[in-house]
mmCIF file of the N, C-alpha and C atoms, coordinates in Angstrom:
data_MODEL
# 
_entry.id   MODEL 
# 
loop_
_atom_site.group_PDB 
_atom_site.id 
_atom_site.type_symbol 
_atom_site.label_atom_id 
_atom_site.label_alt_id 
_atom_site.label_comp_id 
_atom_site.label_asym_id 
_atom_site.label_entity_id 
_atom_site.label_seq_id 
_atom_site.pdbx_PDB_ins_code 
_atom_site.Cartn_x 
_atom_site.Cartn_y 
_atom_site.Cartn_z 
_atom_site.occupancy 
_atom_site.B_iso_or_equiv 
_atom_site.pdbx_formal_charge 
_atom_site.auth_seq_id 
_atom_site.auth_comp_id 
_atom_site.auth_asym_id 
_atom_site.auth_atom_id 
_atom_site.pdbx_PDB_model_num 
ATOM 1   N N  . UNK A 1 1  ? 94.584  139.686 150.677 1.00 0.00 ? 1  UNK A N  1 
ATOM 2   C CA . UNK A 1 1  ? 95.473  138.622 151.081 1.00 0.00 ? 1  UNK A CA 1 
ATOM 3   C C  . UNK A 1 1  ? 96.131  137.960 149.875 1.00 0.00 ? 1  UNK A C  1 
ATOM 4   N N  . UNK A 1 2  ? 95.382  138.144 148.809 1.00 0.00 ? 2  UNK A N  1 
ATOM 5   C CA . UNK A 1 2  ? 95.957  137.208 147.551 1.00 0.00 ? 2  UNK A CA 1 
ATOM 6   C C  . UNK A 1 2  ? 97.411  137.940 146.923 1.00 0.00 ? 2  UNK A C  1 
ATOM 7   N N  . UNK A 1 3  ? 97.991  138.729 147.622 1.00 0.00 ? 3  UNK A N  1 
ATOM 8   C CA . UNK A 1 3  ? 99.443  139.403 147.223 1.00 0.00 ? 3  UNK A CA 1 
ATOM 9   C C  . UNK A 1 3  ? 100.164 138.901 148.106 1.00 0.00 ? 3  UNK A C  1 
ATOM 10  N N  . UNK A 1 4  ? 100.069 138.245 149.398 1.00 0.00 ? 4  UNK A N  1 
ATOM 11  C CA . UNK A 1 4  ? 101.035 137.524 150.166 1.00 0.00 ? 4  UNK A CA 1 
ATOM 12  C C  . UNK A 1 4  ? 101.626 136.341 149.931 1.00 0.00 ? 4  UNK A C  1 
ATOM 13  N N  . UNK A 1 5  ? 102.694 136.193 150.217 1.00 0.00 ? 5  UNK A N  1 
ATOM 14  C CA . UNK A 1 5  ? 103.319 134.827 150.266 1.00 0.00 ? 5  UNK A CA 1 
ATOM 15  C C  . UNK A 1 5  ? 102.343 133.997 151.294 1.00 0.00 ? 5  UNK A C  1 
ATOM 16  N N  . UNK A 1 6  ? 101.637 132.934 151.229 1.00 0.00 ? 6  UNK A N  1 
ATOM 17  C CA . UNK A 1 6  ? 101.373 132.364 152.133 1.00 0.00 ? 6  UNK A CA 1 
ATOM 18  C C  . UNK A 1 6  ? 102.128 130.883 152.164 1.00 0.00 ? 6  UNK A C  1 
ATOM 19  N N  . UNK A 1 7  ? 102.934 130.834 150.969 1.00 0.00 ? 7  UNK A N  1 
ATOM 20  C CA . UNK A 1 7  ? 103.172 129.238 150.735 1.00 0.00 ? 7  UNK A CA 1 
ATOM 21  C C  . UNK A 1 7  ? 104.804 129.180 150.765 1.00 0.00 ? 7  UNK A C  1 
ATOM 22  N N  . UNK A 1 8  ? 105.524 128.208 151.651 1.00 0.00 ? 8  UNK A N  1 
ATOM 23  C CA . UNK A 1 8  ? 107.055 128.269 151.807 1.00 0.00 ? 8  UNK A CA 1 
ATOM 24  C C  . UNK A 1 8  ? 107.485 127.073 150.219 1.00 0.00 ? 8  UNK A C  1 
ATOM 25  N N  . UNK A 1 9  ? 106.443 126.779 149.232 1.00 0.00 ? 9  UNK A N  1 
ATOM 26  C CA . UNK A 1 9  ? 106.611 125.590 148.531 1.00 0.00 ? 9  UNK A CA 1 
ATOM 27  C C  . UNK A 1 9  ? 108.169 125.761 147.822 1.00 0.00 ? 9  UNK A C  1 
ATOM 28  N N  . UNK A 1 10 ? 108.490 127.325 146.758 1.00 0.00 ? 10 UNK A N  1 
ATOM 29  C CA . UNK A 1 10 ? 109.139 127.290 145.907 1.00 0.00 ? 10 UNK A CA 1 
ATOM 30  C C  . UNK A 1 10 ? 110.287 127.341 147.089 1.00 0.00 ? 10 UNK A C  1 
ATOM 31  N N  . UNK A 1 11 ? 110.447 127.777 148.351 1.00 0.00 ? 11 UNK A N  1 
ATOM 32  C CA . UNK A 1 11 ? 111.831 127.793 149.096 1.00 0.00 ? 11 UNK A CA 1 
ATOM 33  C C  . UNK A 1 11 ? 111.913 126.050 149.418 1.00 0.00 ? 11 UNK A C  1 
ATOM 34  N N  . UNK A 1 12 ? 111.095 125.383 149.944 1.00 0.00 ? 12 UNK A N  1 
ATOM 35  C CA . UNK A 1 12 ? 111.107 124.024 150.255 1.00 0.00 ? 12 UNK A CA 1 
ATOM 36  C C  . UNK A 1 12 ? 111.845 123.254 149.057 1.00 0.00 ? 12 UNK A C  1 
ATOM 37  N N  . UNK A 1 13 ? 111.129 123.008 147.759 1.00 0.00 ? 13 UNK A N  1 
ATOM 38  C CA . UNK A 1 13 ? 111.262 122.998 146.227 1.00 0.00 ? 13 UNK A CA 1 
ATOM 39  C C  . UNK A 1 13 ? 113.210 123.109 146.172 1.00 0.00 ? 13 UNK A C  1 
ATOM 40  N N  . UNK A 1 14 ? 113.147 124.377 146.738 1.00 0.00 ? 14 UNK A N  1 
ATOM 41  C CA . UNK A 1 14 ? 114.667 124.239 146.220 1.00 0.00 ? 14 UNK A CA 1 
ATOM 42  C C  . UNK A 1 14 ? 116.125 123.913 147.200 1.00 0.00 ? 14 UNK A C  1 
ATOM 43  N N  . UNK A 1 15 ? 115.212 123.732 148.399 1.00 0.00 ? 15 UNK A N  1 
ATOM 44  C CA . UNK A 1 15 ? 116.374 122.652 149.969 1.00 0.00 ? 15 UNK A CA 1 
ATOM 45  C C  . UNK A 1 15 ? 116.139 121.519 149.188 1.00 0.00 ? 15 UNK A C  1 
ATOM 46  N N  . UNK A 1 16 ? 115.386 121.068 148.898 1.00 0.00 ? 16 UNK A N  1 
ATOM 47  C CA . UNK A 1 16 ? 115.345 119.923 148.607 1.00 0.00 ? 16 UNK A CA 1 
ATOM 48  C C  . UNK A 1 16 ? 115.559 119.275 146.947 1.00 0.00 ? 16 UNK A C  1 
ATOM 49  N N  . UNK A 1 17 ? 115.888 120.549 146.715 1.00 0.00 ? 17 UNK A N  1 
ATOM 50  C CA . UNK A 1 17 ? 116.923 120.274 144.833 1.00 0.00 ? 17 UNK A CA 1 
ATOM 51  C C  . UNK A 1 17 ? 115.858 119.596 143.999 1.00 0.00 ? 17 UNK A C  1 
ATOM 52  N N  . UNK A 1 18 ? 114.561 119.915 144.397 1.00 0.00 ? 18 UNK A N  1 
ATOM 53  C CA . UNK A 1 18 ? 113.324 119.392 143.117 1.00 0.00 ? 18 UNK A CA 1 
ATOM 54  C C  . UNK A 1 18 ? 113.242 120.620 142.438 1.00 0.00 ? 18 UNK A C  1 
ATOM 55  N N  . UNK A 1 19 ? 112.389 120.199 141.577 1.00 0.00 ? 19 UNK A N  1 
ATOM 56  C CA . UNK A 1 19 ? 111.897 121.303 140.556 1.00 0.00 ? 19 UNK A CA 1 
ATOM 57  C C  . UNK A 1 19 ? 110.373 121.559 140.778 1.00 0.00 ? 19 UNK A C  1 
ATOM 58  N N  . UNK A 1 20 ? 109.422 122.599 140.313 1.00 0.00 ? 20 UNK A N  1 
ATOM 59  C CA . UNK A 1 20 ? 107.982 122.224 139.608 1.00 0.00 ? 20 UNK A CA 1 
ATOM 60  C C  . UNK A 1 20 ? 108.130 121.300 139.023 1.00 0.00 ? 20 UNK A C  1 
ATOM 61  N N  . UNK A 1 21 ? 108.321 121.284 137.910 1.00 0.00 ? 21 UNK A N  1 
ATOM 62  C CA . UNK A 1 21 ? 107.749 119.879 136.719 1.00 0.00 ? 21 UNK A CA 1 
ATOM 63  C C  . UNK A 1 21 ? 107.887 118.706 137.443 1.00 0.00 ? 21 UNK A C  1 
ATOM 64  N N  . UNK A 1 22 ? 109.187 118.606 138.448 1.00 0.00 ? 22 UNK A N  1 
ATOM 65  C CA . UNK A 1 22 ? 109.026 117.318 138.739 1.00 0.00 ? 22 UNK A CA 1 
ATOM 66  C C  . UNK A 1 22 ? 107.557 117.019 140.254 1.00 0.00 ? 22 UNK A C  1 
ATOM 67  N N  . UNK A 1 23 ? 107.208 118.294 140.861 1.00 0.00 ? 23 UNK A N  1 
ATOM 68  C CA . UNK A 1 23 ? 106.454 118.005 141.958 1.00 0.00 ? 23 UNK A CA 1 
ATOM 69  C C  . UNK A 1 23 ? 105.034 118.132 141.157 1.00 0.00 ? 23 UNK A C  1 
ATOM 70  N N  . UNK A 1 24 ? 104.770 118.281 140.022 1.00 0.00 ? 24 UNK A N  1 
ATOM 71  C CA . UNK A 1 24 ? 103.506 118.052 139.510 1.00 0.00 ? 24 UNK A CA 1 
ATOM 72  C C  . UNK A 1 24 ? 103.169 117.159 138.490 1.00 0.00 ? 24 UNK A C  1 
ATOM 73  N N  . UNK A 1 25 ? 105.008 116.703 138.049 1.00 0.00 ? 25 UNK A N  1 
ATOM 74  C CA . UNK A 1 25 ? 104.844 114.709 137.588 1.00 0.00 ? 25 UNK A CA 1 
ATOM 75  C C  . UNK A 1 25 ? 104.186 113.895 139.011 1.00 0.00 ? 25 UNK A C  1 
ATOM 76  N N  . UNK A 1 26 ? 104.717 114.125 140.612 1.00 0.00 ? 26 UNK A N  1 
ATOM 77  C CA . UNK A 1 26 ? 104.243 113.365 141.278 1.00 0.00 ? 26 UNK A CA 1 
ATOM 78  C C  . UNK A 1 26 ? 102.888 113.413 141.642 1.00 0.00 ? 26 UNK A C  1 
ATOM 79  N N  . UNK A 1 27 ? 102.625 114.701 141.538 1.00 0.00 ? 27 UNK A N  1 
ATOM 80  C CA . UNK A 1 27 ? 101.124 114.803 142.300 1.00 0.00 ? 27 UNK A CA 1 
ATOM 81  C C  . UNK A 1 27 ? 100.162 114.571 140.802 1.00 0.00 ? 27 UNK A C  1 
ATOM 82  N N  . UNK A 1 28 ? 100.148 114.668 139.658 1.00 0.00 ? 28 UNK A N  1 
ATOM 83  C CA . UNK A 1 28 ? 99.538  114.139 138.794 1.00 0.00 ? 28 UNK A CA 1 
ATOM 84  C C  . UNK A 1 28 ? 98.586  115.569 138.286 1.00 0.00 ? 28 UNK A C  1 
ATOM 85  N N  . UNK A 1 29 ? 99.349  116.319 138.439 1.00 0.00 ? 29 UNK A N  1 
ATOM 86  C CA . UNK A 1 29 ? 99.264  118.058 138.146 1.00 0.00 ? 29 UNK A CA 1 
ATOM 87  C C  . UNK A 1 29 ? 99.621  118.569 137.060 1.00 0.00 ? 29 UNK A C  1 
ATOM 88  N N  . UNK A 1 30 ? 98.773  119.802 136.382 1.00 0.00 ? 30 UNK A N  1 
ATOM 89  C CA . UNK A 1 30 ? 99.518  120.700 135.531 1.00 0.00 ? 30 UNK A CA 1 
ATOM 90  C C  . UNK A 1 30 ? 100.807 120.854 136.201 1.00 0.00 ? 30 UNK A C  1 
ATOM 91  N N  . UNK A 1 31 ? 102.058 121.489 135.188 1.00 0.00 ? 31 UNK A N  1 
ATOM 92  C CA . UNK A 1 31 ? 103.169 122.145 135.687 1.00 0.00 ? 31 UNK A CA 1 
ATOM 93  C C  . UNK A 1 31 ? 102.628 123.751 136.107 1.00 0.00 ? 31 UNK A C  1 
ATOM 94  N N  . UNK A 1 32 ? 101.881 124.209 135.025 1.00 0.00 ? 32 UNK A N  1 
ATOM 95  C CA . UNK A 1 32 ? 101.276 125.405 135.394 1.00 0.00 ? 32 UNK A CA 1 
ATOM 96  C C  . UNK A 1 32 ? 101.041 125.809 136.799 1.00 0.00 ? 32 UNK A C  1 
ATOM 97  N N  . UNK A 1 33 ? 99.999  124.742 137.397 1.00 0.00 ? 33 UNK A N  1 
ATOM 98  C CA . UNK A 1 33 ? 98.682  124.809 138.624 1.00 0.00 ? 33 UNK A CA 1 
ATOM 99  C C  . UNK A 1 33 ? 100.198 124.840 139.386 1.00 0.00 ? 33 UNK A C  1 
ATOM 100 N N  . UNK A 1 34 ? 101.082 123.817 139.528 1.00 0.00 ? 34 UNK A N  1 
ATOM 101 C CA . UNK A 1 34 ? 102.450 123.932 140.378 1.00 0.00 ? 34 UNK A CA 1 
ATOM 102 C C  . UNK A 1 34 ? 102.966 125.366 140.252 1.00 0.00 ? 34 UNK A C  1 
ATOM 103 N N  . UNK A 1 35 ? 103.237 125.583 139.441 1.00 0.00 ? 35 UNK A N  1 
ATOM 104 C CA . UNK A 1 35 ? 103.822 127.109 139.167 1.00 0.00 ? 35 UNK A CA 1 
ATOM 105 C C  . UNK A 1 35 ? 103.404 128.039 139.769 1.00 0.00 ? 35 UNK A C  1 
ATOM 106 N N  . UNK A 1 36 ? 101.822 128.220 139.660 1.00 0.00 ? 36 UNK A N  1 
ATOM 107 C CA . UNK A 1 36 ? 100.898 129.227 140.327 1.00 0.00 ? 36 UNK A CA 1 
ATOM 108 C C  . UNK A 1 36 ? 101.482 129.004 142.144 1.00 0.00 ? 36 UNK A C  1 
ATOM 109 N N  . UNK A 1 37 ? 101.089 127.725 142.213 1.00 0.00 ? 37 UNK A N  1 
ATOM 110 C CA . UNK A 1 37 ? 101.185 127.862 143.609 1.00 0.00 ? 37 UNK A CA 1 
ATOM 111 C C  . UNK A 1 37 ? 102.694 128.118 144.054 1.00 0.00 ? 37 UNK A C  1 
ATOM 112 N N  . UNK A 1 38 ? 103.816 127.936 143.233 1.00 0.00 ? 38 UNK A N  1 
ATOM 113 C CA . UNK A 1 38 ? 105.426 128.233 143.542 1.00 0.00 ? 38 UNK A CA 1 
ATOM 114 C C  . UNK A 1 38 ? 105.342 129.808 143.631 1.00 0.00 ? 38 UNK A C  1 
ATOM 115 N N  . UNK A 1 39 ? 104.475 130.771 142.573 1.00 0.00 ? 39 UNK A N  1 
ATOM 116 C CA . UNK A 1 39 ? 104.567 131.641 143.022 1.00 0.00 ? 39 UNK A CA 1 
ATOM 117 C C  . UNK A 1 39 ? 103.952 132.663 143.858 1.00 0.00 ? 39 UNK A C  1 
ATOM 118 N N  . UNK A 1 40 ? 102.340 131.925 144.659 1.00 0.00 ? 40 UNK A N  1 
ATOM 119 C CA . UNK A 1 40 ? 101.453 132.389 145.364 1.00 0.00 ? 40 UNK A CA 1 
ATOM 120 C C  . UNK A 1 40 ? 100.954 133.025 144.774 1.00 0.00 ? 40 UNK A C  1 
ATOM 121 N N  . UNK A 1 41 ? 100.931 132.812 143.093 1.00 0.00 ? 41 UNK A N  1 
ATOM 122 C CA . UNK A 1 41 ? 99.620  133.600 142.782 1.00 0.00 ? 41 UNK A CA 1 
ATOM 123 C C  . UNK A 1 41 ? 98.719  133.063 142.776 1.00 0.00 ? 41 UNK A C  1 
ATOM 124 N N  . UNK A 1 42 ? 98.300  131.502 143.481 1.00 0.00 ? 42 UNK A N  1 
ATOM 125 C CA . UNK A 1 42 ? 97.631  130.611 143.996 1.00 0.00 ? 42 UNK A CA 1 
ATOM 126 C C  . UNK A 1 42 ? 97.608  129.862 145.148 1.00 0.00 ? 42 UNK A C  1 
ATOM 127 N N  . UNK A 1 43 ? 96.685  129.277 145.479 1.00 0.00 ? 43 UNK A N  1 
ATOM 128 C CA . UNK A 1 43 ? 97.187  128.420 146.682 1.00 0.00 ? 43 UNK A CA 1 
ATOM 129 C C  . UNK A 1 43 ? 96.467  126.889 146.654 1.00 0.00 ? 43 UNK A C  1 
ATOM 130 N N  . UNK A 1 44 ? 97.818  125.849 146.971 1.00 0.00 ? 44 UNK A N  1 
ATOM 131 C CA . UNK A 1 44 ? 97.326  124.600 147.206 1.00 0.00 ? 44 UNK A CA 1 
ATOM 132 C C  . UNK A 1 44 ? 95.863  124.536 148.543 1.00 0.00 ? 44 UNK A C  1 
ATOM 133 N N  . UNK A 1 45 ? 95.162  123.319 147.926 1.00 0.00 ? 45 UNK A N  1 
ATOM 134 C CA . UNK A 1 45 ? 94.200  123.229 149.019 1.00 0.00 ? 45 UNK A CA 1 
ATOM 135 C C  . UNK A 1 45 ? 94.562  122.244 150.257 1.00 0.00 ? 45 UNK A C  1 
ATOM 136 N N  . UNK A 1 46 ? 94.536  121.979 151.406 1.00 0.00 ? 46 UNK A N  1 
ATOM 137 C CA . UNK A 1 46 ? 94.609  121.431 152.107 1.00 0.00 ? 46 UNK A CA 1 
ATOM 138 C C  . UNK A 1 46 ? 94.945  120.036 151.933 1.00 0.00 ? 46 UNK A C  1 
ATOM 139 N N  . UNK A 1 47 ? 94.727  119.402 151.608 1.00 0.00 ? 47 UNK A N  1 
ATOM 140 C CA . UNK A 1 47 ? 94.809  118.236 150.393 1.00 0.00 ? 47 UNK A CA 1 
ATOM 141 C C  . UNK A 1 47 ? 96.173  118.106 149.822 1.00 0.00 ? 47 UNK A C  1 
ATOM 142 N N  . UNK A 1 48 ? 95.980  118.802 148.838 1.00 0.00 ? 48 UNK A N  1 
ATOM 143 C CA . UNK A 1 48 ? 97.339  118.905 148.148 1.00 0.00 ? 48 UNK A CA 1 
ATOM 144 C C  . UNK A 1 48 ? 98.396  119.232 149.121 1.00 0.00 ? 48 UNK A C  1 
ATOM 145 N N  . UNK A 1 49 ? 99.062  120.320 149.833 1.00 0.00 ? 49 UNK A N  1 
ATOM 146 C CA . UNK A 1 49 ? 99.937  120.311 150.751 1.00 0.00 ? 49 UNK A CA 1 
ATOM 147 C C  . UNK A 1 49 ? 99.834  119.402 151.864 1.00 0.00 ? 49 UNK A C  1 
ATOM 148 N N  . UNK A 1 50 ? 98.999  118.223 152.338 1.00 0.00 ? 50 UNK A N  1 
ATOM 149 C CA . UNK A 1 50 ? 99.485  117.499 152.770 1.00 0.00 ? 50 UNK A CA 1 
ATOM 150 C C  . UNK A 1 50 ? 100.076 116.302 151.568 1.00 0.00 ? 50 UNK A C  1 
ATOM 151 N N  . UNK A 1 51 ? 99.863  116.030 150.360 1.00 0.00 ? 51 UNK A N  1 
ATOM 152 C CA . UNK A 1 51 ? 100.449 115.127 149.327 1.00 0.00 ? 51 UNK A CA 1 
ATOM 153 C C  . UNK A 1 51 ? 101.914 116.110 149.341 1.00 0.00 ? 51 UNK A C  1 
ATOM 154 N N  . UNK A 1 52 ? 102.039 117.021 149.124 1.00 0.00 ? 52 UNK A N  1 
ATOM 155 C CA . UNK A 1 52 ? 103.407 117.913 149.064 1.00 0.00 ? 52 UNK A CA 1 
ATOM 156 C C  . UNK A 1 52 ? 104.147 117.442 150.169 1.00 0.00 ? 52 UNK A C  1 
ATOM 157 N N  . UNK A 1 53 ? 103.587 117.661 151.432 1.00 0.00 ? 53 UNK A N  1 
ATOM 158 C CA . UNK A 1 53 ? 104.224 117.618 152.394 1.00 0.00 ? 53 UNK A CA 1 
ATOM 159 C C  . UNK A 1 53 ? 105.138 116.084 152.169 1.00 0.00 ? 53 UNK A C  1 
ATOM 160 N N  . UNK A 1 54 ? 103.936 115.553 152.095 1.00 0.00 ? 54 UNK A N  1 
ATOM 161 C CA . UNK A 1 54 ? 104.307 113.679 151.984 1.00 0.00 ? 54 UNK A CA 1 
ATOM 162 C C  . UNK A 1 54 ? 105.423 113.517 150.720 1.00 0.00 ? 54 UNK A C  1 
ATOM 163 N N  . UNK A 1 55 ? 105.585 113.683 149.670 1.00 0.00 ? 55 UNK A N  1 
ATOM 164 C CA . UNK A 1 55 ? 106.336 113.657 148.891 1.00 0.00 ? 55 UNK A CA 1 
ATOM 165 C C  . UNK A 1 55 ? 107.641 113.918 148.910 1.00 0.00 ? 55 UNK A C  1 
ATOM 166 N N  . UNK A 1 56 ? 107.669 115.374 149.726 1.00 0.00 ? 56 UNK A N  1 
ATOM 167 C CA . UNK A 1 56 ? 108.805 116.255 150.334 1.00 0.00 ? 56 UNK A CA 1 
ATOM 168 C C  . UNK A 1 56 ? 109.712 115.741 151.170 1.00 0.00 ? 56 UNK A C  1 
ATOM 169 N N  . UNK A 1 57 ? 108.984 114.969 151.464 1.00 0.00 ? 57 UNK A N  1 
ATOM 170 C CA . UNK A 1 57 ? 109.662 114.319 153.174 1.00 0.00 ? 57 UNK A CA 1 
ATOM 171 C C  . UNK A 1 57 ? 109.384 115.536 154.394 1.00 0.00 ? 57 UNK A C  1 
ATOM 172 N N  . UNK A 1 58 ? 108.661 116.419 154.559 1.00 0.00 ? 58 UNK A N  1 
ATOM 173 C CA . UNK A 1 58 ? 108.692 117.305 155.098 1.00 0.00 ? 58 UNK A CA 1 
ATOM 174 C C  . UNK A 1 58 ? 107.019 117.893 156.175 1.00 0.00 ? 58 UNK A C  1 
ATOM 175 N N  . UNK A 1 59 ? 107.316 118.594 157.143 1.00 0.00 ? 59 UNK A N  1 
ATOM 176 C CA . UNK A 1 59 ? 106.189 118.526 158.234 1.00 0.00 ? 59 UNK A CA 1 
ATOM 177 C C  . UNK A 1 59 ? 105.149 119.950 157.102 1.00 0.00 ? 59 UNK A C  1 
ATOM 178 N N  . UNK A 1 60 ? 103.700 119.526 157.583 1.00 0.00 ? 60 UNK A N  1 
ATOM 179 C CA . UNK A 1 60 ? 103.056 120.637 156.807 1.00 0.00 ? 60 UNK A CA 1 
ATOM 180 C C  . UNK A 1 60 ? 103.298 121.676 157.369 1.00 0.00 ? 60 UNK A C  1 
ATOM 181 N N  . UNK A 1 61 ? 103.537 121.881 158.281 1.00 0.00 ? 61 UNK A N  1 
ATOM 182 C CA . UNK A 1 61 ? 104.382 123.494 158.926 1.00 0.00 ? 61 UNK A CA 1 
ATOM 183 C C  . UNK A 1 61 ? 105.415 124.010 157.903 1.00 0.00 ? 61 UNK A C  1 
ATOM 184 N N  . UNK A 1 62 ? 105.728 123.475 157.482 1.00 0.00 ? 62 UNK A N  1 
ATOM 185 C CA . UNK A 1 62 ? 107.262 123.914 157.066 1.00 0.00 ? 62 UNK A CA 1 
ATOM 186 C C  . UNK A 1 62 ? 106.838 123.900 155.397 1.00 0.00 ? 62 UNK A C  1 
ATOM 187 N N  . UNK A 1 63 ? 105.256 124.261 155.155 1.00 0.00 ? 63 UNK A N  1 
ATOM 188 C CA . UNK A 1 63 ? 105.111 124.909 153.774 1.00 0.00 ? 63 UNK A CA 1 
ATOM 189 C C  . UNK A 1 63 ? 104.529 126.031 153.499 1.00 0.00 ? 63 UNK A C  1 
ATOM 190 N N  . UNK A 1 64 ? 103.887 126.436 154.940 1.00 0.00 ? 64 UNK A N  1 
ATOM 191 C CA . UNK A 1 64 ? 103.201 127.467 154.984 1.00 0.00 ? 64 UNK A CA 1 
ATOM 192 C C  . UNK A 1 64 ? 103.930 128.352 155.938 1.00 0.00 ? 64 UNK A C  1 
ATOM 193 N N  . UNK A 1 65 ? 103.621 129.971 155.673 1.00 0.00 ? 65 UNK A N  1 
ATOM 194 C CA . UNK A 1 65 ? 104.010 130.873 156.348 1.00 0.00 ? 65 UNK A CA 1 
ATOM 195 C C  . UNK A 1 65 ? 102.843 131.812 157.562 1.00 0.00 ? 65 UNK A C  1 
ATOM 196 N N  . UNK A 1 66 ? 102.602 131.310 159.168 1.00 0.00 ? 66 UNK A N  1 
ATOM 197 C CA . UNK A 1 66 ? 102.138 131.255 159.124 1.00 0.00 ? 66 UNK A CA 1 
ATOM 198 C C  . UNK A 1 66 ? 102.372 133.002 159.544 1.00 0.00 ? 66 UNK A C  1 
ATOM 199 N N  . UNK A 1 67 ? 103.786 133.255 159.716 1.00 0.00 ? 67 UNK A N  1 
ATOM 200 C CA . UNK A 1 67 ? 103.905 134.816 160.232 1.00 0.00 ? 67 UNK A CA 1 
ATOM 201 C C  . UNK A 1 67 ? 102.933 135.962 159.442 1.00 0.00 ? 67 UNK A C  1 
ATOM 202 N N  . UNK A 1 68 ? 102.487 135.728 158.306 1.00 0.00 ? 68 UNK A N  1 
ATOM 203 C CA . UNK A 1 68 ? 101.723 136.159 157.016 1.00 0.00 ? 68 UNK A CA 1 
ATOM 204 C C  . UNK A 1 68 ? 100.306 136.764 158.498 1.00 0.00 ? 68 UNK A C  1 
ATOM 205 N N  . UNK A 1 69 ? 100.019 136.003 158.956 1.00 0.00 ? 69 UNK A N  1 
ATOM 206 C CA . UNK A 1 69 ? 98.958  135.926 159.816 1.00 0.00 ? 69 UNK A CA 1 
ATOM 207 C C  . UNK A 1 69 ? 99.193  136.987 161.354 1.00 0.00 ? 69 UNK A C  1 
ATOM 208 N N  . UNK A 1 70 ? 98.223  137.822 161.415 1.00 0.00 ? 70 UNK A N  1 
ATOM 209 C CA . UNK A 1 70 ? 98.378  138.361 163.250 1.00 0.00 ? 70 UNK A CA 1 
ATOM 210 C C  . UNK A 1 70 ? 97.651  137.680 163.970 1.00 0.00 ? 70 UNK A C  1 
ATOM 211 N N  . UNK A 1 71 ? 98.379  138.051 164.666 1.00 0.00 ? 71 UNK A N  1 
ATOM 212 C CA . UNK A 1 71 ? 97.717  136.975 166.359 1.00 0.00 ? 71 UNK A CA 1 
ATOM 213 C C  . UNK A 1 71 ? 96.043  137.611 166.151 1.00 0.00 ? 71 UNK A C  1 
ATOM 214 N N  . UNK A 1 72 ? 95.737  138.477 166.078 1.00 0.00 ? 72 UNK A N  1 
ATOM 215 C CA . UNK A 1 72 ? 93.636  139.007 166.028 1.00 0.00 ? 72 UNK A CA 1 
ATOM 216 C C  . UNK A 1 72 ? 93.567  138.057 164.790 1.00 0.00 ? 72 UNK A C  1 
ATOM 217 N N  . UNK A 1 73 ? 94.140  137.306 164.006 1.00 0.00 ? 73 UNK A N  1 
ATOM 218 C CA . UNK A 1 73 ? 93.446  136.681 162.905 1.00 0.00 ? 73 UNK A CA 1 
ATOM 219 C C  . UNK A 1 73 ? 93.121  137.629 161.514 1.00 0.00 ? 73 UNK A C  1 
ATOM 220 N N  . UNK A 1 74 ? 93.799  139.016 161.735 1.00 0.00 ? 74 UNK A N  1 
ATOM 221 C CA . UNK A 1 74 ? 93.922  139.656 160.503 1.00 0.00 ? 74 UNK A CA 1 
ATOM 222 C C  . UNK A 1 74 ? 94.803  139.788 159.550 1.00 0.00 ? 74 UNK A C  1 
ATOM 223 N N  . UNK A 1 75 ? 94.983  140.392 158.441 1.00 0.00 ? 75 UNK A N  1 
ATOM 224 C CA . UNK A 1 75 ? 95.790  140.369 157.818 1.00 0.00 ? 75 UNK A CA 1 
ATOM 225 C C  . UNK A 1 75 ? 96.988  141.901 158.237 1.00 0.00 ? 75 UNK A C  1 
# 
């Protein structure tokens, strides 16, 4: 699973004309740890994407992908 997109952050990130550096000045983050997760070679924890969400102005649906997922719950 760790080769999938699971995270809509870096498309959200850029509707909304932010950057990384600036969404991990707010959350009080490496730019790095942001980065990782812009490019899913990580993933925010539950936690954090709801602070994303909140920051964003935006629903936590609309950071995750959940099509990534089959209806049996497999990959």
């Amino acid at each position: 699973m760790a080769s999938k997109n699971l995270n809509r952050l870096k498309v959200v990130l850029a509707e909304k004309r932010r950057t990384n550096k600036w969404l991990a000045e707010q959350l009080g983050k490496d730019q790095t740890t942001v980065s990782k997760w812009c490019t899913n070679s990580s993933q925010p924890d539950l936690g954090n994407l709801m602070q994303i969400a909140k920051i964003l102005d935006v629903e936590l649906t609309d950071l995750v992908r959940f099509e990534e997922f089959k209806k049996d719950g497999t990959e």
